[in-house]
C-alpha positions in Angstrom: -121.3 20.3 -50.0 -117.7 19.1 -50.6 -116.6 18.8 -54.1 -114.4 16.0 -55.1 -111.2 17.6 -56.4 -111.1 15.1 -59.4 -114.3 17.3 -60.2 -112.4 20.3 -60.0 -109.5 19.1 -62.5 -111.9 18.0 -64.9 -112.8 21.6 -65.4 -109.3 22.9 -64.8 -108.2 21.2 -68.0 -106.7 17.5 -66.9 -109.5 15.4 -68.5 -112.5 15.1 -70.6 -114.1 12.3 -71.8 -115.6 11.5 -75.0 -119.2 12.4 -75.8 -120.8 11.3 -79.5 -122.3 15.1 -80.7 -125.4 13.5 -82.3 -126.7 12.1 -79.0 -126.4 15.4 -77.2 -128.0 17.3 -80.3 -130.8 14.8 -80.2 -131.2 15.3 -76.4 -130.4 19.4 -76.6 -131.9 19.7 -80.2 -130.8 21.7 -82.4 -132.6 24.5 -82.8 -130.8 26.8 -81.3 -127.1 25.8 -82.9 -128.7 26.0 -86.7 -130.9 29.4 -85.8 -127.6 31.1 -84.2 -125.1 29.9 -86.9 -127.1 31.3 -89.1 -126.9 34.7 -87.1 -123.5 34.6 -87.7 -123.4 33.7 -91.3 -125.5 37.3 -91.8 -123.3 39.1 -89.8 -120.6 38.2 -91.9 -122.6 38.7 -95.4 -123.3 42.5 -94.0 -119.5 42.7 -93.5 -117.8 40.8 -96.5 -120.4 42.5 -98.8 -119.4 45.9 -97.6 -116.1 45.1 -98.0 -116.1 43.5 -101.7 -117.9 46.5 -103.1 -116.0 48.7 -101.3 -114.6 50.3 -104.5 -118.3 51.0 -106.0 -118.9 52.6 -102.2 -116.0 54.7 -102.2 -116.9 56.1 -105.9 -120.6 56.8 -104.7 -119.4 58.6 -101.5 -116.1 59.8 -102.2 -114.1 58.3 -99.3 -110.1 57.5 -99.5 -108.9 53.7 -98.3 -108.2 55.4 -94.3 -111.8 56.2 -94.7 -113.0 52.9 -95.6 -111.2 51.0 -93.1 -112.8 53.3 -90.7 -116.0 52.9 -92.0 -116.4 48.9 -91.9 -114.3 49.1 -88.2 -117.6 51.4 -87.4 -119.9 48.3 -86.5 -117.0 47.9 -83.9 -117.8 51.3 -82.0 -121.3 50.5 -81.5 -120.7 46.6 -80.7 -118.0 47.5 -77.4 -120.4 50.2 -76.6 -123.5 48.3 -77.0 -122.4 44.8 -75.9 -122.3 45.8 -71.9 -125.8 47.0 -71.9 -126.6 44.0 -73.4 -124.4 41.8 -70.9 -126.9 43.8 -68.3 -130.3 43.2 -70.2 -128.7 39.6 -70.0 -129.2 39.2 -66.2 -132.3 40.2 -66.7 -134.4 39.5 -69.5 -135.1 36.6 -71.9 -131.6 36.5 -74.7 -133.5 35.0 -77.1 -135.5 38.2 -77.0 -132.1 40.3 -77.0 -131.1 38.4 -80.6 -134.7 39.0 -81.6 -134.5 42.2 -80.6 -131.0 43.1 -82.1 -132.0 41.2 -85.4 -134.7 44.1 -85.9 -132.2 46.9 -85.2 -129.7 45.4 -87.8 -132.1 45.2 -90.6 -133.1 48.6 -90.1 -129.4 49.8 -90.3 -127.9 47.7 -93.0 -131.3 48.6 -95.1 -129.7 52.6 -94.2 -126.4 51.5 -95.4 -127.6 50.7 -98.9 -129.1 54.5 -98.7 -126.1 56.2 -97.8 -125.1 59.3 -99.9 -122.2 60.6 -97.8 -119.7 59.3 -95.8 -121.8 60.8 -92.6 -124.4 59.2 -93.6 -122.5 55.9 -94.0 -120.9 56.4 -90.7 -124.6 56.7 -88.7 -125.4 53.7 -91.1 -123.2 51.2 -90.2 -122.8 52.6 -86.4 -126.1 51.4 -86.4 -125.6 48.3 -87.6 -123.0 47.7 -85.2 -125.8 48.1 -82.6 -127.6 45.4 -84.1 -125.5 43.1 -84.3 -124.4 43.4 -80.2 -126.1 40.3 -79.6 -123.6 38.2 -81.1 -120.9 37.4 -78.5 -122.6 38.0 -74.4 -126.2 36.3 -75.7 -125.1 34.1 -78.4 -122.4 32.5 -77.1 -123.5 32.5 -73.6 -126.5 30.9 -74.7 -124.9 28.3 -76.9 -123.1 27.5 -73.8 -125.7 27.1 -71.5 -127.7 25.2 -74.4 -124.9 22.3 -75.0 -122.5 20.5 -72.5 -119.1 21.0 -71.6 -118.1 17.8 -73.2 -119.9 18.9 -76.6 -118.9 22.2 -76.5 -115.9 23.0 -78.5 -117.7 20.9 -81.7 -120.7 23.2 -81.0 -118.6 26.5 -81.0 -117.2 24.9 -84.4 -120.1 24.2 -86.1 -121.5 27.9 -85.1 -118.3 29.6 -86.3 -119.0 27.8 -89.8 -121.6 30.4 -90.3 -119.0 33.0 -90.3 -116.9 31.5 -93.2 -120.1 31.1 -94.7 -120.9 34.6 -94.7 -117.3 35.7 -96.0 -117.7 33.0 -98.6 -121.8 33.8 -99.5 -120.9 37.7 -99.1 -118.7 38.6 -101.5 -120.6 35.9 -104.2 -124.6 37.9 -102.8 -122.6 41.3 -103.3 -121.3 40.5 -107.0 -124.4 39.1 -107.9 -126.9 41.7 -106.9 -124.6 44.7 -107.8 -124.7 43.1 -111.0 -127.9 42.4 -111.7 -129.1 45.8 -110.7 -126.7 47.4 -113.0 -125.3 51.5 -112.8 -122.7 52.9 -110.1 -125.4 52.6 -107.7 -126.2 48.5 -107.9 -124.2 48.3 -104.8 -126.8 49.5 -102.8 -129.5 46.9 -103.4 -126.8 44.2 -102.0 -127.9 45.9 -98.7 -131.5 45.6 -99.1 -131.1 42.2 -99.7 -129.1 41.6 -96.8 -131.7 43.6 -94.5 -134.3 41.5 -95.2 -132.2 38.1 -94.3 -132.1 40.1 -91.0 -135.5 40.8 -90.9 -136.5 37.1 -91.1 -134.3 36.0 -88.8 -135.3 38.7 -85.9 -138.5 36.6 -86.3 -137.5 33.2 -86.6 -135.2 33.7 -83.2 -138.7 34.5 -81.2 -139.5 30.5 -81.5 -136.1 29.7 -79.4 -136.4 28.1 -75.9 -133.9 29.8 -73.6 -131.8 27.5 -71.7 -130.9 27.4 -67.9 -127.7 29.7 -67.1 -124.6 28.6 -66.5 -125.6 24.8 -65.7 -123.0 22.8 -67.5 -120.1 24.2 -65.4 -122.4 23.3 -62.6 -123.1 20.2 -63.0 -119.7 19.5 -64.1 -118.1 20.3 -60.7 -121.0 20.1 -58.5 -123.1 17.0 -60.2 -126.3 19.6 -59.6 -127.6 22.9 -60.8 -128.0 25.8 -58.2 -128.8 29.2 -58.3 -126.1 31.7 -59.7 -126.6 34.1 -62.0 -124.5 36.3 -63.9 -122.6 39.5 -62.1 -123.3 42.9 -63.0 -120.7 44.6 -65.4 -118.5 45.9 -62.1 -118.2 42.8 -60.7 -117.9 41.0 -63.7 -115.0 43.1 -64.9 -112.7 43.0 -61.7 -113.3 39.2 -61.7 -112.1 38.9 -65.2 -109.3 41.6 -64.7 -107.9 38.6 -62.2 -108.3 36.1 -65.1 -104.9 37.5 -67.0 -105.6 34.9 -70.2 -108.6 36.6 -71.2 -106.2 39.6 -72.1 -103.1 37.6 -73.3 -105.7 35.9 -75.9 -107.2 39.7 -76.4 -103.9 40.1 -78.6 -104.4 37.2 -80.9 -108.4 38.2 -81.0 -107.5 42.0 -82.2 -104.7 40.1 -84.7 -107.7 38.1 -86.0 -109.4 41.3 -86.4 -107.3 42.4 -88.9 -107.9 39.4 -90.9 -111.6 39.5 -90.9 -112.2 43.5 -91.0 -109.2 45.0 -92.4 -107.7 42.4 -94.9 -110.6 41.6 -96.8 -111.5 45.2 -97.7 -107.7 46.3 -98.7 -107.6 43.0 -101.2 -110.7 44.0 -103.1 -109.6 47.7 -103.3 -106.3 45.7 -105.0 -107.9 43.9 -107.2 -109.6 47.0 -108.3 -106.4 49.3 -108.7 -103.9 46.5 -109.7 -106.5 44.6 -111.9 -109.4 46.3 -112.7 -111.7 43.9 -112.6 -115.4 43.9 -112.4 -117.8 44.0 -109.2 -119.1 40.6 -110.2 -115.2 39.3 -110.9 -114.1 40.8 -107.8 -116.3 39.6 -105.1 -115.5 36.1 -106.6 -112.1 36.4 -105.8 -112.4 37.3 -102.3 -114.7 34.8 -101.7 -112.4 32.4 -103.1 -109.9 33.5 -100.1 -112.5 31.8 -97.7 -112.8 28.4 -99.4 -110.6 26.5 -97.3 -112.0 27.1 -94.2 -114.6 24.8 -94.7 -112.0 22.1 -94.0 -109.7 23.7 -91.4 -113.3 24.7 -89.6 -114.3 21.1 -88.3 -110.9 19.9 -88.0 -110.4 22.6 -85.3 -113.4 21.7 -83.7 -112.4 18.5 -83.2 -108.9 20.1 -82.6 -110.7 22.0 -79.8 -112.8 19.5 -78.0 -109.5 16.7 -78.1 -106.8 19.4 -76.5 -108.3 22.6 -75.5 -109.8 21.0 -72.0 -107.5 18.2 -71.7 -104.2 20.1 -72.7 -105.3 23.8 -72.6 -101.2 24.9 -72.6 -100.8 23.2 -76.1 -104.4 24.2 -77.3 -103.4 28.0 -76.7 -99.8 27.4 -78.2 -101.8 25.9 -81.2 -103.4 29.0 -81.5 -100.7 31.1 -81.6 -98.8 29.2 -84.3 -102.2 29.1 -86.8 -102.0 33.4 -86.3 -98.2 33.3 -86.6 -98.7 31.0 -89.9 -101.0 33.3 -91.2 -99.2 36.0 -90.8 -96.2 34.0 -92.7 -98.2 32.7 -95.9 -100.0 35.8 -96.2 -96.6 38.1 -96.6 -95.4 35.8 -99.4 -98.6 35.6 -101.1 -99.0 39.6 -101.6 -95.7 39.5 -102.9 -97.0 38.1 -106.0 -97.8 40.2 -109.1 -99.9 37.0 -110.7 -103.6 37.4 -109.2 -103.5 33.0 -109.1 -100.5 32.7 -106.9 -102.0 35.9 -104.7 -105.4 34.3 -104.2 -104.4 30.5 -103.6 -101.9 31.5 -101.1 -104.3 33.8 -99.4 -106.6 31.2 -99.4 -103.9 29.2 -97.2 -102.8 32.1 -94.8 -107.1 32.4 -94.7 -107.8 28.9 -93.7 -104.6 28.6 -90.7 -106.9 32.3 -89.2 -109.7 30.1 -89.5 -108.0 27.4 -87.1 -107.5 30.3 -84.5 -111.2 32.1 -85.4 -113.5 28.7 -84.8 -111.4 28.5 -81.3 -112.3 32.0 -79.8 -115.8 31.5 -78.5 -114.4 27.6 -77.0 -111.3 29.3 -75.3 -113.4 32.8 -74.1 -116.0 30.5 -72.5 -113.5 28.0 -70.6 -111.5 30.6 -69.6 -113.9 33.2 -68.3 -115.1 33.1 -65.0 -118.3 31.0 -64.9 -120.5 34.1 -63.6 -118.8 36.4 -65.8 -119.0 34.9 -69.3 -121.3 36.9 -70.9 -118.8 39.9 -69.9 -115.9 37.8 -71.1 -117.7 37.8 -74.6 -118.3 41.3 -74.8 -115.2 42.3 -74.4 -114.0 40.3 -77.7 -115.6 42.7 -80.1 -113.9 45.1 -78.3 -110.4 43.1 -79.0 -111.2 42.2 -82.1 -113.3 45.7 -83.9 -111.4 48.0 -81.7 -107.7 46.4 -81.7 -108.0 44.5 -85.7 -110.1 47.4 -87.4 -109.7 50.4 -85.7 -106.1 50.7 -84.0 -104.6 48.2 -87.0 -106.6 49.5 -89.6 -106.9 52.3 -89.4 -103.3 53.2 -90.2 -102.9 50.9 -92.3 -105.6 52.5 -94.9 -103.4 55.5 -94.8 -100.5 53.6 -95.5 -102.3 52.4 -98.2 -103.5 55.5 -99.6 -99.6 57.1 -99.7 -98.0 53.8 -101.1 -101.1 51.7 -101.9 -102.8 48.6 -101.0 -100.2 45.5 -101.5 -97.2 47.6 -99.9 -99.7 48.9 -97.1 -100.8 44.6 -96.6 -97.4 43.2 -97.1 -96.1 45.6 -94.1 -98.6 45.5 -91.4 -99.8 41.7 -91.7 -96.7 40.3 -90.3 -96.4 43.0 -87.6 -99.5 42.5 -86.3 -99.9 38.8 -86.5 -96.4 38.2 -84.4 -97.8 40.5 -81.9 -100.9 38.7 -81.8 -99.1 35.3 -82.0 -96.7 36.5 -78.9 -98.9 37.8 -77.1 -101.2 34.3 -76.9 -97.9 32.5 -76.0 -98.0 34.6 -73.0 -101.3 33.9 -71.8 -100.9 29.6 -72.6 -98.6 29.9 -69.3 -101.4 31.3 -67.5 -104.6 29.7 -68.7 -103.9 26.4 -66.3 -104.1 28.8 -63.0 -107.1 30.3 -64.3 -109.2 27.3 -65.5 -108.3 26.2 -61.4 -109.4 29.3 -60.1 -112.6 29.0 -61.9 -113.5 25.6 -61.0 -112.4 26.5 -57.3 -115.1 29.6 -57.7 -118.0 26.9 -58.7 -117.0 24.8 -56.0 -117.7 27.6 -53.7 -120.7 28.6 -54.7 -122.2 25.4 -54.7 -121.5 25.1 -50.9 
């Protein structure tokens, strides 16, 4: 079947028209958008809690700050590791089970966390978290793409990537709270048992979610029909997206994200603790205030998304680059002051121009990525993001922290690694227009 090349540019990028989002939720539903938000929001409580308390966890276990960093990077180890055989149980099996599945794992794990009584033990712990939580990037995504249409589907990404500002916010506050009201050196752990059972819940709530047909949208888009093509095993998959270059241009602003979601966050509340001295309960409200803004730079970046990233994909991913660059700006001014005020309002700002860049990673992965290698595409961004932002940036940044302390050890690395990240996005905006052509060309062939 010949496909009209207007077809063809519409997916490359050149135009998109307007869709209203309630009318596709009321034809899609929305089931599957709230159930998988909230996926996200407990992913991100497990993290941000972990990181608020992290000087209670560090008395309890006797762990320095490199240790620490390494310990809430763990997760990352098991996602890259665990997301491919998940990217294969993709092709083959229900992902609605896979969340369902993963969900269990996680409680399991996080429940372990709160047991913990060495740093071993806290390493198999969260490891094993990390494993359940695999699910989040090659079956969620992939399924919220396959669930809502291309023209939808950068407001969709958006309102799913609320529940991670949700968790960073609810975290910290849950952590506090809990810690609190259990009381002792040991209140910390309960914060986990808490968050286990949130898991729990939802492993069984995602077993009600209808699966969607794969990879439609694109197919329809180009085509104006569905037709059999499913995902490519992990091989495949990866020498088609080694050809797609902007995947691993963006991988540098993903791993520079990293760092502001795994590594910052801990470092400020072990800050607040040596600088300050202030309570659990005092403490995890101060991070949390770091993620208020997002709530308004969230949707606005949505809509950001679904206006420029398909019609004028160049300027979306030079967008990008300056919200990581600005970040990396307002949050190296910010540590510089002694005040805790000044320190958390402008952290609060360098927090909400990450957010612009964070809500745009699943919308930019999935237009990007080869149609029949998405769900590979997604599972390498953990890997960018938990390997690059927690591991290889933070890594060496705790032990800068631990010879010259947390606020020297912050106000040197941020801006290092967000112009890296910020550069190396620039670099892939002058090759995301070949891609997006290549991709559509791909679907053209395959629909014959």
């Amino acid at each position: 079947m010949a496909v009209p090349e207007h077809r063809i540019s519409d997916v490359a990028g050149e135009r998109e028209p307007a869709v209203p989002l309630s009318a596709t939720l009321r034809a899609s539903g929305v089931r599957m958008l709230v159930v998988l938000s909230i996926v996200n929001t407990a992913d991100a409580v497990d993290h941000m809690a972990f990181a608020a308390l992290a000087p209670e966890i560090q008395r309890s276990i006797g762990a320095n700050d490199a240790t620490m960093l390494a310990l809430i990077a763990a997760p990352g180890l098991a996602v890259v590791v665990g997301a491919f055989p998940v990217v294969w149980l993709a092709s083959r099996i229900k992902r609605v089970g896979i969340i369902a599945a993963t969900g269990g794992t996680a409680a399991i794990f996080v429940a372990a966390s709160g047991a913990a009584r060495s740093t071993a033990q806290m390493l198999i712990a969260r490891v094993g978290a990390g494993l359940g939580q695999t699910n989040r990037l090659p079956s969620h995504a992939s399924l919220l793409a396959d669930a809502y249409p291309l023209s939808v589907r950068s407001r969709v990404f958006a309102i799913d990537a609320l529940g991670r500002p949700a968790g960073m916010l609810l975290g910290p506050l849950l952590a506090g709270v809990v810690a609190t009201a259990a009381g002792g050196p040991d209140g910390w752990r309960w914060t986990f048992v808490a968050v286990a059972a949130g898991f729990g819940i939802l492993a069984l709530v995602s077993l009600s979610l209808r699966e969607p047909p794969a990879e439609g949208n694109e197919q329809l888009a180009v085509a104006g029909r569905r037709f059999s093509a499913r995902q490519l095993p992990l091989r495949p998959a990866l020498r088609q997206l080694r050809r797609t270059r902007t995947v691993w241009w963006f991988g540098g602003g993903i791993a520079a994200l990293g760092f502001v979601v795994v590594s910052a966050p801990l470092l400020l509340s072990i800050l607040l603790d040596d600088a300050y001295g202030y309570s659990a309960l005092h403490r995890t409200a101060l991070v949390a205030a770091t993620w208020t803004g997002v709530f308004a730079i969230a949707p606005l970046a949505g809509l950001f998304g679904d206006r420029v990233l398909r019609n004028r994909p160049v300027q979306a991913m030079l967008g990008i680059a300056l919200s990581i660059g600005g970040y990396g700006v307002v949050a190296s001014i910010a540590l510089r002051f002694g005040s805790p005020a000044p320190l958390i309002v402008g952290l609060a700002a360098a927090n909400a121009l990450a957010a612009a860049a964070l809500v745009a990673i699943s919308p930019t992965v999935a237009l990007v990525s080869p149609y029949r290698s998405r769900s590979t595409g997604f599972a390498l961004v953990p890997m960018f993001m938990l390997i690059g932002g927690g591991l290889v940036a933070g890594v060496p940044t705790g032990a800068l922290s631990d010879a010259f302390g947390p606020r020297t050890a912050l106000v040197v690395v941020t801006p290092i690694v967000a112009a890296i990240g910020a550069a190396m996005v620039i670099v892939g905006s002058r090759t995301v227009e070949a891609d997006l052509r290549r991709n559509a060309r791909e679907i053209a062939a395959d629909a014959g």
